[in-house]
N, CA, C and O atoms as a Maestro MAE file, in Angstrom:
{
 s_m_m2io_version
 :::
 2.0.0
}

f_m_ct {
 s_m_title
 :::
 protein
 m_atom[328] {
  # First column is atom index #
  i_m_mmod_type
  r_m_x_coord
  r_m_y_coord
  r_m_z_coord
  i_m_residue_number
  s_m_chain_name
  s_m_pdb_residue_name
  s_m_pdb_atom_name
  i_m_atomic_number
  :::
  1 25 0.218 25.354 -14.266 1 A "UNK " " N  " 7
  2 3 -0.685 26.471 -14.363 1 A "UNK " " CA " 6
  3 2 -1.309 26.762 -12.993 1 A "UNK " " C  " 6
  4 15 -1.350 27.894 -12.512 1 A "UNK " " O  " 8
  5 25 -1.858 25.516 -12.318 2 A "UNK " " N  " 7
  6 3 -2.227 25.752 -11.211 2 A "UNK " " CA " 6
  7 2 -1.208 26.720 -10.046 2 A "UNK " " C  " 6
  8 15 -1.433 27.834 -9.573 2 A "UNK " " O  " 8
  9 25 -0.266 25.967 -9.876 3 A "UNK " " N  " 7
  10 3 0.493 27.038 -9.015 3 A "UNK " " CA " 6
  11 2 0.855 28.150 -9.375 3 A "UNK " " C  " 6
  12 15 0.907 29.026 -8.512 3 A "UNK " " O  " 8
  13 25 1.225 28.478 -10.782 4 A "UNK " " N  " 7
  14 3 1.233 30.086 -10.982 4 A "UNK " " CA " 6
  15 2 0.732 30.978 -10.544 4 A "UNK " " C  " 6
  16 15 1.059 32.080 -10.105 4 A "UNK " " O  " 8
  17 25 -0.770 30.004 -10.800 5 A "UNK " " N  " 7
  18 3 -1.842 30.763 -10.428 5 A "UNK " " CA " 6
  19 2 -1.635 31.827 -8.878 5 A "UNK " " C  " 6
  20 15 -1.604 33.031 -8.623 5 A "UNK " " O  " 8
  21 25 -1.506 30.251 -7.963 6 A "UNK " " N  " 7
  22 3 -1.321 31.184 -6.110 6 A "UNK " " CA " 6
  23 2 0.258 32.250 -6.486 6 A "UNK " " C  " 6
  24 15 0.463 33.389 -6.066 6 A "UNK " " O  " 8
  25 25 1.033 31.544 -7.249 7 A "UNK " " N  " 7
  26 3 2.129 32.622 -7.437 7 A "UNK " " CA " 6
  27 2 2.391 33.757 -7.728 7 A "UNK " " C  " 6
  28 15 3.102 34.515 -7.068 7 A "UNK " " O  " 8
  29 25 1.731 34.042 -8.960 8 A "UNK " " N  " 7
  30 3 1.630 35.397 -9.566 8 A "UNK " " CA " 6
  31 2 0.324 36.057 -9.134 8 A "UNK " " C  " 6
  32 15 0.273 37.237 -8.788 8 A "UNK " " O  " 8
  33 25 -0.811 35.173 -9.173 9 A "UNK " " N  " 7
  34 3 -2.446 35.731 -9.170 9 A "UNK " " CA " 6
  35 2 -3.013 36.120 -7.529 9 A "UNK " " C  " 6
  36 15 -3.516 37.150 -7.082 9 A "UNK " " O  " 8
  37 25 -2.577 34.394 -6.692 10 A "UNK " " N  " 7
  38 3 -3.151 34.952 -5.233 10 A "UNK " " CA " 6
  39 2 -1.818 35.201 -4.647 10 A "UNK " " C  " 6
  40 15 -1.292 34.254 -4.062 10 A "UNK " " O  " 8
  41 25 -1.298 36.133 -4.702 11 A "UNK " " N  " 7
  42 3 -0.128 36.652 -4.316 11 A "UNK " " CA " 6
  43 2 -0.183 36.584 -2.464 11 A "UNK " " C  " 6
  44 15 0.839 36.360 -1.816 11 A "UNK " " O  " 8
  45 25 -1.525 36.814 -1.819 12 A "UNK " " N  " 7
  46 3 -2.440 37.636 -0.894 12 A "UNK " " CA " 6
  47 2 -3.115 36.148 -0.445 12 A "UNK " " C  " 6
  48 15 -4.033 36.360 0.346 12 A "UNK " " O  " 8
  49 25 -2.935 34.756 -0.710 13 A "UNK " " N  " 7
  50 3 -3.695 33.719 -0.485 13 A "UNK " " CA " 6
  51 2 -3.971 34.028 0.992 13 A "UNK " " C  " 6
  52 15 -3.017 34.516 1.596 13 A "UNK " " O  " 8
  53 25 -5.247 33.805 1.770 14 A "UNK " " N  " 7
  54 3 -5.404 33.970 3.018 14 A "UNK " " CA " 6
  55 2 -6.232 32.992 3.596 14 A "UNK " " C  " 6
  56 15 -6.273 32.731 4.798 14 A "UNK " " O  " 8
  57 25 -7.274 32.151 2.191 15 A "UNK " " N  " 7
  58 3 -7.998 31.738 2.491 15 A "UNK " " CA " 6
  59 2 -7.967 30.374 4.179 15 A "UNK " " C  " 6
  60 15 -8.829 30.225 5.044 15 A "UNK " " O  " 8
  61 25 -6.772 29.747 4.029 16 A "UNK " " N  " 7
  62 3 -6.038 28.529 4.766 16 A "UNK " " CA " 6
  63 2 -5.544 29.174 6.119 16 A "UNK " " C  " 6
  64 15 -5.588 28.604 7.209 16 A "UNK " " O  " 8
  65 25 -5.154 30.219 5.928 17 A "UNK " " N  " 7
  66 3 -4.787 30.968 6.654 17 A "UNK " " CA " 6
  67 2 -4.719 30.571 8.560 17 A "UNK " " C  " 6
  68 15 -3.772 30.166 9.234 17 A "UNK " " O  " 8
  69 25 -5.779 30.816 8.852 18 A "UNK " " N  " 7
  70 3 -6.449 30.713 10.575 18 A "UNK " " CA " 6
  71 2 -6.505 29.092 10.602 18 A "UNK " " C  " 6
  72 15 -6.178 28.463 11.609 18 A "UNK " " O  " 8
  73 25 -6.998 28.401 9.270 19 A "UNK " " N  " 7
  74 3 -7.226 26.692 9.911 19 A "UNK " " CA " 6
  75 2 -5.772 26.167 9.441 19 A "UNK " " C  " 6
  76 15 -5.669 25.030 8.980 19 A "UNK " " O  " 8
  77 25 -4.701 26.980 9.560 20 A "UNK " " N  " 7
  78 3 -3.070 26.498 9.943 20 A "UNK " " CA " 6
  79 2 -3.286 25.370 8.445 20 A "UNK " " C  " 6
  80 15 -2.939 24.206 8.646 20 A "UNK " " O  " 8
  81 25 -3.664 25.604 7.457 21 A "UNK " " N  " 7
  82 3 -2.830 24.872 6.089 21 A "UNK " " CA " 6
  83 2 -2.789 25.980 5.476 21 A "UNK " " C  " 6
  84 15 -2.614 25.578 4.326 21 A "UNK " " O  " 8
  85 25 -2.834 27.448 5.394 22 A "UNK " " N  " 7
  86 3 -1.834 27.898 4.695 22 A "UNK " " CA " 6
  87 2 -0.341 27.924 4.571 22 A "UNK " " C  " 6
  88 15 0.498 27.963 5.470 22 A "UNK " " O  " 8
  89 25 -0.212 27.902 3.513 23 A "UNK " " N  " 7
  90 3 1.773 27.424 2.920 23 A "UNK " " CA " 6
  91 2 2.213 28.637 2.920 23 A "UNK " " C  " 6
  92 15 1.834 29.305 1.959 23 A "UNK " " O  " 8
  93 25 3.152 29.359 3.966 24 A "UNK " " N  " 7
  94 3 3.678 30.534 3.965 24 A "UNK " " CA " 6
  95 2 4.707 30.400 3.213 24 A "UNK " " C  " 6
  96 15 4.998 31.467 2.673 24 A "UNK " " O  " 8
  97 25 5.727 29.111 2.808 25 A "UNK " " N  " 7
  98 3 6.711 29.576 2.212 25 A "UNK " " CA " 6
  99 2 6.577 28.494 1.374 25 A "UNK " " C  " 6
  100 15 6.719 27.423 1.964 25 A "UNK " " O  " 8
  101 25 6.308 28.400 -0.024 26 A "UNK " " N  " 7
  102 3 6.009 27.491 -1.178 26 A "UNK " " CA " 6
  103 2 7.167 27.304 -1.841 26 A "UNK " " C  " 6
  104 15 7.466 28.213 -2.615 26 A "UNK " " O  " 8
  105 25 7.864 26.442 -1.768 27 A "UNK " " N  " 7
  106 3 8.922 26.064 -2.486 27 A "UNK " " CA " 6
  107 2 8.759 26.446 -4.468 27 A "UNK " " C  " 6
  108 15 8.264 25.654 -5.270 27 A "UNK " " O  " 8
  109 25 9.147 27.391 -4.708 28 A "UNK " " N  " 7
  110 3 9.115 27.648 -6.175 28 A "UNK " " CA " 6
  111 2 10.998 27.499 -6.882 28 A "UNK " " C  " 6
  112 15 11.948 28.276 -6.784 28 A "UNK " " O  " 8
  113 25 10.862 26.154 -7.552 29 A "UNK " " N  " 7
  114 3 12.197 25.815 -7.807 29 A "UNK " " CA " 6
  115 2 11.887 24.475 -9.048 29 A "UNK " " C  " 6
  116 15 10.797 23.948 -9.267 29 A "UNK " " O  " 8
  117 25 13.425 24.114 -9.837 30 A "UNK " " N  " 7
  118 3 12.515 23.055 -10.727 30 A "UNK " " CA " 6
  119 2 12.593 21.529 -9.983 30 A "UNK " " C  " 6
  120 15 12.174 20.521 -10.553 30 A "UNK " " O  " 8
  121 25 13.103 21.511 -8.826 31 A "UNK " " N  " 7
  122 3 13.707 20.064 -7.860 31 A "UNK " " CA " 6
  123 2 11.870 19.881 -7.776 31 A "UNK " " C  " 6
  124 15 11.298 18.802 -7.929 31 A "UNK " " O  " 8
  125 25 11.165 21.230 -7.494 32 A "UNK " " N  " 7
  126 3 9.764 20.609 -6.618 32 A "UNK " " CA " 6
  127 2 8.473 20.391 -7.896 32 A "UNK " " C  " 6
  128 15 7.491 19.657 -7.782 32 A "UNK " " O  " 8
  129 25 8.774 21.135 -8.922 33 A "UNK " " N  " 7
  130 3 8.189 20.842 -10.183 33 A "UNK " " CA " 6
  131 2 8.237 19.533 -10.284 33 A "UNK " " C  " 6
  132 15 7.265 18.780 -10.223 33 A "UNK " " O  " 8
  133 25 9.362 19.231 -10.440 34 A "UNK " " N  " 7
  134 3 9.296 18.125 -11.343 34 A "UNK " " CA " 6
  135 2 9.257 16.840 -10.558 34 A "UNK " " C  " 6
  136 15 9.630 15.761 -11.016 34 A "UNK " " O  " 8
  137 25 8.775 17.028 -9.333 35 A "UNK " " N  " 7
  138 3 8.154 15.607 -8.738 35 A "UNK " " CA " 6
  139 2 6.836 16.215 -8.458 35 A "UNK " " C  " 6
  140 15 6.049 15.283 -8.292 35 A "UNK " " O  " 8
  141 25 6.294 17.244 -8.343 36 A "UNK " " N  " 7
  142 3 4.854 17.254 -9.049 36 A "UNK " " CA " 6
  143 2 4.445 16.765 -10.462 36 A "UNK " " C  " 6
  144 15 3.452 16.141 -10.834 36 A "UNK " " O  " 8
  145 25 5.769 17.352 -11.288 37 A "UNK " " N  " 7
  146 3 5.433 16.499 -12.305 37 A "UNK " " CA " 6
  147 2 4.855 15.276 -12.580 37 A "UNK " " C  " 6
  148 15 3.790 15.009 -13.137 37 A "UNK " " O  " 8
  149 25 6.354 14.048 -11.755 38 A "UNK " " N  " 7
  150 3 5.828 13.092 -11.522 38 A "UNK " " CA " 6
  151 2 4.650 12.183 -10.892 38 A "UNK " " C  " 6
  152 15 4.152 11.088 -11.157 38 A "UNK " " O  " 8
  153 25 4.410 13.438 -9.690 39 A "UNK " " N  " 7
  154 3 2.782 12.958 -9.460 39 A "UNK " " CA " 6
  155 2 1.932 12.776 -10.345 39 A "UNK " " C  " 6
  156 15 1.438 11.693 -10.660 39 A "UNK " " O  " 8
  157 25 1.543 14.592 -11.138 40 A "UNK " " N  " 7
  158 3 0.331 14.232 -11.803 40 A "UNK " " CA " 6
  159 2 0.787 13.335 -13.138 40 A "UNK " " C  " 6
  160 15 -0.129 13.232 -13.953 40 A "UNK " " O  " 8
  161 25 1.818 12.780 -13.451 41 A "UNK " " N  " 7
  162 3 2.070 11.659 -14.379 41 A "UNK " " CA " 6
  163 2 1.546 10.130 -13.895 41 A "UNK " " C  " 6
  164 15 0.949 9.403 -14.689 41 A "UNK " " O  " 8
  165 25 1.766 9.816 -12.827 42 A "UNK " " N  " 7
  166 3 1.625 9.084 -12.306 42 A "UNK " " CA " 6
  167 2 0.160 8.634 -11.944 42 A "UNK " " C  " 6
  168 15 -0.223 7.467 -12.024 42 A "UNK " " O  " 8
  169 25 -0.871 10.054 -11.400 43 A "UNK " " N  " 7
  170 3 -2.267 10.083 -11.269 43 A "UNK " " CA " 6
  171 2 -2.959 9.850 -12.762 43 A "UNK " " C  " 6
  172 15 -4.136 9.496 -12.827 43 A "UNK " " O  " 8
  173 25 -2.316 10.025 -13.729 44 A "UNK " " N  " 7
  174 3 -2.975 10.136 -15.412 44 A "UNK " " CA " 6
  175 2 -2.896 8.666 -15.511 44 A "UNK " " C  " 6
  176 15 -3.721 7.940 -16.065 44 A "UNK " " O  " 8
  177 25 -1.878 8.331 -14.950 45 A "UNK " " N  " 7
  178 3 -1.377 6.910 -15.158 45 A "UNK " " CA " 6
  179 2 -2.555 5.842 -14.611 45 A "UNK " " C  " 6
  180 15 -2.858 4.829 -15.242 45 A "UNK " " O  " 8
  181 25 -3.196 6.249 -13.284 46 A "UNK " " N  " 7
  182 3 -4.104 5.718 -12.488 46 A "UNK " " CA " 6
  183 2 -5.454 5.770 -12.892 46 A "UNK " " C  " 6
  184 15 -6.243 4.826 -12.863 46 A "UNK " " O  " 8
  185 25 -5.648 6.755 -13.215 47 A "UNK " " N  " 7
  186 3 -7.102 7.203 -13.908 47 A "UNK " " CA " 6
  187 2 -7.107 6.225 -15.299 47 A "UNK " " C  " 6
  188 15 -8.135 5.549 -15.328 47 A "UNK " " O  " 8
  189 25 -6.224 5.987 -16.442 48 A "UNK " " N  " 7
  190 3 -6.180 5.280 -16.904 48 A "UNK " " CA " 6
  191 2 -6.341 3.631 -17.339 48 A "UNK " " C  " 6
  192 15 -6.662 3.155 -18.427 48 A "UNK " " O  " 8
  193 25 -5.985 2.939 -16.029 49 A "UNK " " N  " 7
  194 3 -6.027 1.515 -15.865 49 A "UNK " " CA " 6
  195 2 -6.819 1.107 -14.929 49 A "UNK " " C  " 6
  196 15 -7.178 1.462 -13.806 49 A "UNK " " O  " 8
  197 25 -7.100 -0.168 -16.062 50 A "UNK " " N  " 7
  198 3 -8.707 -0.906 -14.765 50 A "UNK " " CA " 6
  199 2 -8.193 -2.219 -14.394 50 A "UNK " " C  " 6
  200 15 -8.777 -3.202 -13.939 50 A "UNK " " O  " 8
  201 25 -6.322 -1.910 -14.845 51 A "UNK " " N  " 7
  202 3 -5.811 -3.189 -13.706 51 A "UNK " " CA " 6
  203 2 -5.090 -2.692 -12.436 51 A "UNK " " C  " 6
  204 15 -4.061 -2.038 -12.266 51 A "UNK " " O  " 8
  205 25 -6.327 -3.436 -11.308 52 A "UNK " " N  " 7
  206 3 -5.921 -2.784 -10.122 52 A "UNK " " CA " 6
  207 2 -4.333 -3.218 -9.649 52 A "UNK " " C  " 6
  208 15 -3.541 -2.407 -9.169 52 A "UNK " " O  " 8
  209 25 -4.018 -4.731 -9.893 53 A "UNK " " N  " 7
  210 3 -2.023 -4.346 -9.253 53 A "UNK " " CA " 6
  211 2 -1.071 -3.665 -10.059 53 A "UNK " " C  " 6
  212 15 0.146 -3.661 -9.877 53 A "UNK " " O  " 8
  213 25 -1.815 -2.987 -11.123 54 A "UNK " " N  " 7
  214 3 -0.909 -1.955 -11.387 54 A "UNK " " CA " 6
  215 2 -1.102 -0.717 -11.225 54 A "UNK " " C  " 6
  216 15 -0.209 0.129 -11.242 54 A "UNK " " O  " 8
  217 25 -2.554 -0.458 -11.015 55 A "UNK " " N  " 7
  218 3 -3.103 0.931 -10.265 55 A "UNK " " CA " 6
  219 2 -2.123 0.714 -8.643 55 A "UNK " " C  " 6
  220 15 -1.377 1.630 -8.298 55 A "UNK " " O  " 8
  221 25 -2.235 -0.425 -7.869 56 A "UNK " " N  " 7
  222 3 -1.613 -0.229 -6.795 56 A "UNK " " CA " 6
  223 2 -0.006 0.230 -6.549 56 A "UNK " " C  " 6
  224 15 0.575 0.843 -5.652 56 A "UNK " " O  " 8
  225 25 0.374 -0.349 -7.734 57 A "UNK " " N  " 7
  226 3 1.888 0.279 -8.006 57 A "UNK " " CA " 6
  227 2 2.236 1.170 -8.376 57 A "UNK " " C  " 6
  228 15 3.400 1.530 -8.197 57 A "UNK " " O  " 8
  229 25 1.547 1.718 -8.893 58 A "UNK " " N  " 7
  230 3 1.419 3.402 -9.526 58 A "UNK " " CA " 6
  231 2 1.048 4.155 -8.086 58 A "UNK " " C  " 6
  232 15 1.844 4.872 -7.479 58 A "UNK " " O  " 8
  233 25 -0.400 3.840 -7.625 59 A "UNK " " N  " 7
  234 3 -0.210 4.233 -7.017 59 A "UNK " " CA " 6
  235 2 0.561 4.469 -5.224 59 A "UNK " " C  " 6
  236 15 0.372 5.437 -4.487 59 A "UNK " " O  " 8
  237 25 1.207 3.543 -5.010 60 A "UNK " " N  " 7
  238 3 2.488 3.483 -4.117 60 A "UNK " " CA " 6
  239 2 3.543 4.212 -4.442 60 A "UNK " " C  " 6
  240 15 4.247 4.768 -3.600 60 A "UNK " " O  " 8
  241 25 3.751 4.270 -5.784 61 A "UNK " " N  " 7
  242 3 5.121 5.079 -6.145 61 A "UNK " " CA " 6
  243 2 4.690 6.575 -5.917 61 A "UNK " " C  " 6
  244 15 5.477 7.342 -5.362 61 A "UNK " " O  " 8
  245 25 3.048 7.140 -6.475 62 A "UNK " " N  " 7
  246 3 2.571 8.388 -6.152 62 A "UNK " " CA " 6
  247 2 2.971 8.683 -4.546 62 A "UNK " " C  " 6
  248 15 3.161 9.821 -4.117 62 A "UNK " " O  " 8
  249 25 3.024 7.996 -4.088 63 A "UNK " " N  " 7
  250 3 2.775 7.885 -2.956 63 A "UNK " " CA " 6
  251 2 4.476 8.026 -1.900 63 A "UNK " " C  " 6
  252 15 4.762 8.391 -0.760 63 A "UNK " " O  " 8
  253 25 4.881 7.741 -2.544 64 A "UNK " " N  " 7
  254 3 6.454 7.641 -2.518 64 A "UNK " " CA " 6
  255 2 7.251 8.917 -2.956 64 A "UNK " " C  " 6
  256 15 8.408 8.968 -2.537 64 A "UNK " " O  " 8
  257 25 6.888 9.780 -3.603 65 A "UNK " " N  " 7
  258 3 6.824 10.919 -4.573 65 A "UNK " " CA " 6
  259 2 6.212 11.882 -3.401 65 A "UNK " " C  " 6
  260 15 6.962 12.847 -3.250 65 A "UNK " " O  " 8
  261 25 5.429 11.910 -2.793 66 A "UNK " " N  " 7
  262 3 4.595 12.608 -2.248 66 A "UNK " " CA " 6
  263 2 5.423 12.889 -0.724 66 A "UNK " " C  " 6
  264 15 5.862 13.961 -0.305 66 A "UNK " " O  " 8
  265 25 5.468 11.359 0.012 67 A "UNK " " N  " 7
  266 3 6.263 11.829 1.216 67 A "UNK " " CA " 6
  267 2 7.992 12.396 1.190 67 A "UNK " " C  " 6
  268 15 8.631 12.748 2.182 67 A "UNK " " O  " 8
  269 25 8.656 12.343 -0.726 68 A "UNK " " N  " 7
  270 3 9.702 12.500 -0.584 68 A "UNK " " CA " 6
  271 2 9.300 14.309 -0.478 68 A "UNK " " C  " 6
  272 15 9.887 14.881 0.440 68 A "UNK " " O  " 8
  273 25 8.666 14.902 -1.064 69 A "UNK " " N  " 7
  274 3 8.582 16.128 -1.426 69 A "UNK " " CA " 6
  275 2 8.140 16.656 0.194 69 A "UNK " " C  " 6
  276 15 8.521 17.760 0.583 69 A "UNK " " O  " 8
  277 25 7.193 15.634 1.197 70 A "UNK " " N  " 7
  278 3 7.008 16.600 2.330 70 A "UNK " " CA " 6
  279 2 8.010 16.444 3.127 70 A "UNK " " C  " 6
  280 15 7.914 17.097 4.166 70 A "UNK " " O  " 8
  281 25 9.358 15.527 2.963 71 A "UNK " " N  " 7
  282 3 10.149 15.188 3.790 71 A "UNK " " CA " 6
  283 2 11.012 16.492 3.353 71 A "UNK " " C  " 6
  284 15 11.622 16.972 4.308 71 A "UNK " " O  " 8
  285 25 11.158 17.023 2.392 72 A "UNK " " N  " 7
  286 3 11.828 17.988 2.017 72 A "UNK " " CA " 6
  287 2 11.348 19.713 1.972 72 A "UNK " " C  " 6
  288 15 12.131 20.658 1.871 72 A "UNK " " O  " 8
  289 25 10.433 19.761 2.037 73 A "UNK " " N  " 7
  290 3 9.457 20.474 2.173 73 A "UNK " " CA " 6
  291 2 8.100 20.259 3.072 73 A "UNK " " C  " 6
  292 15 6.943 20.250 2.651 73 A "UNK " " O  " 8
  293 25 8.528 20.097 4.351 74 A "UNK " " N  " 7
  294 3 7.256 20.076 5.175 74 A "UNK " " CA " 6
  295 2 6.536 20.916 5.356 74 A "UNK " " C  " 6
  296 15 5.846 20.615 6.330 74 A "UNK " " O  " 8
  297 25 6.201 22.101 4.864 75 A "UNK " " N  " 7
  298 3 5.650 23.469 5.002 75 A "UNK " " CA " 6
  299 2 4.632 22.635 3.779 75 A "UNK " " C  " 6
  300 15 3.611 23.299 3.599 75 A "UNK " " O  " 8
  301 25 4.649 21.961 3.319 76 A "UNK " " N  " 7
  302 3 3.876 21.087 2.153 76 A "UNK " " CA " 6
  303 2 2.679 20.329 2.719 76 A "UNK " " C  " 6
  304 15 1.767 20.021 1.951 76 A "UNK " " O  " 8
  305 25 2.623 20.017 3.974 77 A "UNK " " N  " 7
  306 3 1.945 18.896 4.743 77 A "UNK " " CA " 6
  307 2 0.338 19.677 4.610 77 A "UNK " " C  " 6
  308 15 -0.811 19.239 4.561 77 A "UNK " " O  " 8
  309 25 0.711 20.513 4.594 78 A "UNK " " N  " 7
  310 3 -0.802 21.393 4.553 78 A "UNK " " CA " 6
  311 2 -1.601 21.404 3.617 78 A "UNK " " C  " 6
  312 15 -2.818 21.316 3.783 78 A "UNK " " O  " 8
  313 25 -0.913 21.536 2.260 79 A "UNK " " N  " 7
  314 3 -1.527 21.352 0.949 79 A "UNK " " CA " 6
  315 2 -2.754 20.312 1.303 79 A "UNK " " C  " 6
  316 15 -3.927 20.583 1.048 79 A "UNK " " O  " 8
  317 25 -2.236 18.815 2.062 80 A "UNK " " N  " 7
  318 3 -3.153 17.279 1.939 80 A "UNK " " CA " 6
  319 2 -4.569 18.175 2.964 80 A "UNK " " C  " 6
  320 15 -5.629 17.552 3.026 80 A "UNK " " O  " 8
  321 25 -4.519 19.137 3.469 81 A "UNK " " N  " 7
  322 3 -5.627 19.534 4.694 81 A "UNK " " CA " 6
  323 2 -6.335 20.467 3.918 81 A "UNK " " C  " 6
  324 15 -7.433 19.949 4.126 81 A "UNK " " O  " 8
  325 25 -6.458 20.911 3.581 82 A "UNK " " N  " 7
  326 3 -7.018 22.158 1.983 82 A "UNK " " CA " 6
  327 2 -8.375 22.044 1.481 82 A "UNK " " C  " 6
  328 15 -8.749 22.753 0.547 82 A "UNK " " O  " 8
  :::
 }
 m_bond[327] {
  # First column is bond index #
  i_m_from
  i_m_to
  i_m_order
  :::
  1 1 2 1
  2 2 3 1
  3 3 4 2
  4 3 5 1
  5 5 6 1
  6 6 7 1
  7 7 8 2
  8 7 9 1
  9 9 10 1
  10 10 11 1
  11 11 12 2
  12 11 13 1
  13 13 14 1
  14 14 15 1
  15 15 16 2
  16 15 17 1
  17 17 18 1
  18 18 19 1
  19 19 20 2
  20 19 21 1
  21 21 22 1
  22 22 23 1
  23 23 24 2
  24 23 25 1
  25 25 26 1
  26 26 27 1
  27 27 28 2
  28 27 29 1
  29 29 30 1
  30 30 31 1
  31 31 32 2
  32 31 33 1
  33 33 34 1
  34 34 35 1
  35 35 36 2
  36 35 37 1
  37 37 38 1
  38 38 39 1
  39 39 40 2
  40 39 41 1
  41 41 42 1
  42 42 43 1
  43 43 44 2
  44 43 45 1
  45 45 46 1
  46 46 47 1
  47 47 48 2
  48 47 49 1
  49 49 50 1
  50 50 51 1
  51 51 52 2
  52 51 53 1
  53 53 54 1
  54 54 55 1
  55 55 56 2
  56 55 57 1
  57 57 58 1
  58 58 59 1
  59 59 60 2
  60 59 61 1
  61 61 62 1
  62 62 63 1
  63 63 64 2
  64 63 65 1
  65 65 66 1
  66 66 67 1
  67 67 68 2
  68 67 69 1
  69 69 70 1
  70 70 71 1
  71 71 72 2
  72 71 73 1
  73 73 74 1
  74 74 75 1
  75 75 76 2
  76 75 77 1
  77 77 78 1
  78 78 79 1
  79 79 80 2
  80 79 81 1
  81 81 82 1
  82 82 83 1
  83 83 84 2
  84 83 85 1
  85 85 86 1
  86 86 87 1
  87 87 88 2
  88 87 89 1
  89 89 90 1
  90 90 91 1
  91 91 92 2
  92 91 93 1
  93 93 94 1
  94 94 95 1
  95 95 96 2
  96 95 97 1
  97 97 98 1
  98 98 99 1
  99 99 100 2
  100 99 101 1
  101 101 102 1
  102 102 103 1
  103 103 104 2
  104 103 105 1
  105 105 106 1
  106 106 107 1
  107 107 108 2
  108 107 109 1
  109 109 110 1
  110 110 111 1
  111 111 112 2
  112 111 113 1
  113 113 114 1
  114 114 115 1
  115 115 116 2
  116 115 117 1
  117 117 118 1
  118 118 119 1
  119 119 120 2
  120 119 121 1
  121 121 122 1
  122 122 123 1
  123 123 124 2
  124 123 125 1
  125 125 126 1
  126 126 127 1
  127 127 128 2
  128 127 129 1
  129 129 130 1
  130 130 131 1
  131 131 132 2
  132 131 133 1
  133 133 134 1
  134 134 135 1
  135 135 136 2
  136 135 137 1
  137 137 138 1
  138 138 139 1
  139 139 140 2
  140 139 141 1
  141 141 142 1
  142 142 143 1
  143 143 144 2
  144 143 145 1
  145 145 146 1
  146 146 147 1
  147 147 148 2
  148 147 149 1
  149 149 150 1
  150 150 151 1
  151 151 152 2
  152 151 153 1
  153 153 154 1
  154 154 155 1
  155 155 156 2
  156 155 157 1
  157 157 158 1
  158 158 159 1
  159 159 160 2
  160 159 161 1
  161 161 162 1
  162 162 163 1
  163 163 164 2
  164 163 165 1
  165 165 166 1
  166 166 167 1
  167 167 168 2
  168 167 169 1
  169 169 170 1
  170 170 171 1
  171 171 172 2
  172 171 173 1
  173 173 174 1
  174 174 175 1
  175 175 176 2
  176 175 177 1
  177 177 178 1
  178 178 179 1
  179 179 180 2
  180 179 181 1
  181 181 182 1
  182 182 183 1
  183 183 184 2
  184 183 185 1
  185 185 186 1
  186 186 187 1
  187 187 188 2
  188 187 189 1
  189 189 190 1
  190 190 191 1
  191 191 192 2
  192 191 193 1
  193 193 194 1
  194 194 195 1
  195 195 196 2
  196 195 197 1
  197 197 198 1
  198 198 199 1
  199 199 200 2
  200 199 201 1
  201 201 202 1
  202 202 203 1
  203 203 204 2
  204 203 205 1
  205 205 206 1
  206 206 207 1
  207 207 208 2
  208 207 209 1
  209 209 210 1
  210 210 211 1
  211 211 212 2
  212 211 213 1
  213 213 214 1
  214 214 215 1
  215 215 216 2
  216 215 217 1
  217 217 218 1
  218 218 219 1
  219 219 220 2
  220 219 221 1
  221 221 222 1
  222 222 223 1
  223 223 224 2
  224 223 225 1
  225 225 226 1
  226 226 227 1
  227 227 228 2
  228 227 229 1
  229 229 230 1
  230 230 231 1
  231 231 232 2
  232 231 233 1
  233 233 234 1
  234 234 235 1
  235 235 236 2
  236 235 237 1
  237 237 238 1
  238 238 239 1
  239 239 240 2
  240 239 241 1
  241 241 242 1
  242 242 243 1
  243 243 244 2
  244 243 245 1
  245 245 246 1
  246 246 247 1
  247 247 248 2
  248 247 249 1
  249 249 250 1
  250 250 251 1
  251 251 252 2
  252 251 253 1
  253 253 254 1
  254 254 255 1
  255 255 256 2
  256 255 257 1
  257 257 258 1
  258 258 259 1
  259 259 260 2
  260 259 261 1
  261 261 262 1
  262 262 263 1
  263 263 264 2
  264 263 265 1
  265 265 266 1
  266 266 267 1
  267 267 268 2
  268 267 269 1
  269 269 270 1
  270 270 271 1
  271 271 272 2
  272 271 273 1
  273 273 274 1
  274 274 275 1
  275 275 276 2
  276 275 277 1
  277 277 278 1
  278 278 279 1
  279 279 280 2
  280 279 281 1
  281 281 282 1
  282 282 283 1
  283 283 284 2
  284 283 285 1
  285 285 286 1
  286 286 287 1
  287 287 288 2
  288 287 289 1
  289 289 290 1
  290 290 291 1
  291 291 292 2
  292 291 293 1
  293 293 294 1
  294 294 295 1
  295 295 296 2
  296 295 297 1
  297 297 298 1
  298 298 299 1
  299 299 300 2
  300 299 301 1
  301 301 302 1
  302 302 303 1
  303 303 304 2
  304 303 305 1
  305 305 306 1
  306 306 307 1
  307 307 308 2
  308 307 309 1
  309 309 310 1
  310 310 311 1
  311 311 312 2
  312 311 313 1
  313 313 314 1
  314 314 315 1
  315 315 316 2
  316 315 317 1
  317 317 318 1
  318 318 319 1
  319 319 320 2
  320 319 321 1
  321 321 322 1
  322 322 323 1
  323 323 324 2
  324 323 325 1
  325 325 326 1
  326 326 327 1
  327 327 328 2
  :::
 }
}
């Protein structure tokens, strides 16, 4: 829902713009969905447990998920500056 949102709604996003993290070209495809997917699966996953070596493994794999998507999409790096 969230990204629809800049997709369809802020068509015109400008706000990022001048401090260089606006995303001029946003990967809209299901390869980049669905390791967002896996992020926010992974963050539900974290918020969930109050055992930290498995919060740490969760969150490493988030984490793993994250640099595969900017390695593939570096126009992405900006999103983390926002």
């Amino acid at each position: 829902m969230h990204e629809d949102f800049h997709i369809y709604v802020q068509k015109n996003w400008s706000y990022d713009q001048n401090g260089k993290d606006y995303i001029d070209i946003y990967p809209v495809c299901k390869e980049h969905f669905d390791l967002l997917k896996k992020e926010y699966i992974l963050l539900d996953r974290g918020i969930k447990t109050n055992d930290l070596e498995q919060l740490d493994l969760i969150m490493r794999k988030w984490v793993e998920i994250r640099n595969k998507r900017y390695k593939k999409w570096p126009q992405l790096i900006g999103e983390t500056n926002s």
